[in-house]
C-alpha positions as semicolon CSV with decimal commas, in nm:
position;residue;x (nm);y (nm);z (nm)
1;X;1,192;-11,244;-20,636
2;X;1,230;-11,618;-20,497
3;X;1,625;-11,536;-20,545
4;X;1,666;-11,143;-20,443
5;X;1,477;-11,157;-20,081
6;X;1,681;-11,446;-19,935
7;X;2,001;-11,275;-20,068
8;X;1,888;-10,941;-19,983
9;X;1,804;-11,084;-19,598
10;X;2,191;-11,243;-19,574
11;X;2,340;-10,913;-19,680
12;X;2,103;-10,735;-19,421
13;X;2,191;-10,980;-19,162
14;X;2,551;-10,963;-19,279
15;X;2,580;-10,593;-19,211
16;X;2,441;-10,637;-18,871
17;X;2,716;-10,869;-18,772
18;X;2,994;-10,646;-18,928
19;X;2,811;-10,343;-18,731
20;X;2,841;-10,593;-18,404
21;X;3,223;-10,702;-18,471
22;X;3,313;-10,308;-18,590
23;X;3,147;-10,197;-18,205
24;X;3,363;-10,456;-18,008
25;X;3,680;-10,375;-18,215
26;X;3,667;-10,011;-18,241
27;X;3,536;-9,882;-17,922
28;X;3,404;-9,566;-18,069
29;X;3,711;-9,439;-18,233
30;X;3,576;-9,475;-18,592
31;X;3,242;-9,434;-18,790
32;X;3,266;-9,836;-18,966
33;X;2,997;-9,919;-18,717
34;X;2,742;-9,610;-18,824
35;X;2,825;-9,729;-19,191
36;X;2,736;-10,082;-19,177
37;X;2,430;-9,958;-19,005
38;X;2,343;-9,744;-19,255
39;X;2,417;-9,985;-19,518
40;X;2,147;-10,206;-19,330
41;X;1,890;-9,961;-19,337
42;X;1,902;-9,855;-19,707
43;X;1,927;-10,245;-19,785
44;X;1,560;-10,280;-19,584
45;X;1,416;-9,992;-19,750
46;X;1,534;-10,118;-20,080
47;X;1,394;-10,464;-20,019
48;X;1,054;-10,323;-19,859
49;X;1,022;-10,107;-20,204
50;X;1,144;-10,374;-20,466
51;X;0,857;-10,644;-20,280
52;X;0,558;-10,321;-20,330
53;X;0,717;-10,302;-20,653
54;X;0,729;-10,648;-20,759
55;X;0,347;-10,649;-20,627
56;X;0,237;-10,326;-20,789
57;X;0,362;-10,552;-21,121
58;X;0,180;-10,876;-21,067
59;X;0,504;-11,013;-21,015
60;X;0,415;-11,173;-20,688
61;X;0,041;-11,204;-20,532
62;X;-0,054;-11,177;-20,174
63;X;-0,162;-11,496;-19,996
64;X;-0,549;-11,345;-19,912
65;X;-0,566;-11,489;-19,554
66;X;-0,844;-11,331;-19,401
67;X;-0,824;-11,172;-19,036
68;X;-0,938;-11,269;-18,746
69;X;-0,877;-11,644;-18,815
C-alpha cells in the first residue's frame, strides 16, 4: 500500500495534465480529452476501493484521532 497510493496519485495527476494539454491542443475536435478524464476517474475509484479494501483486510489501520480536537 506504501508503494500503490503514491503511484496511483502520479498516474491520477498525470491524466489530469494530459486532459489539460489534449484541451489546449485539440480545441474540441476530438474525444482524447473526455478519455484522459475518464481514465482519471476510474483510477480514483479504483484507489478509493483498493484503500477500503486494504482496510477491510487489516492491511492498513486507521490513525483513531478523535473529533473535535
Amino acid at each position: 500500500m506504501h508503494i500503490l497510493v503514491p503511484i496511483t496519485f502520479v498516474l491520477i495527476i498525470g491524466s489530469m495534465a494530459s486532459a489539460l494539454y489534449f484541451m489546449m491542443d485539440d480545441r474540441g475536435t476530438t474525444q482524447r480529452m473526455v478519455w484522459s478524464l475518464a481514465t482519471r476517474v476510474g483510477l480514483s475509484i479504483t484507489l478509493f476501493l483498493s484503500i477500503l479494501f486494504a482496510h477491510w483486510m487489516g492491511w492498513i489501520q486507521s490513525t483513531g484521532i478523535p473529533f473535535g480536537r
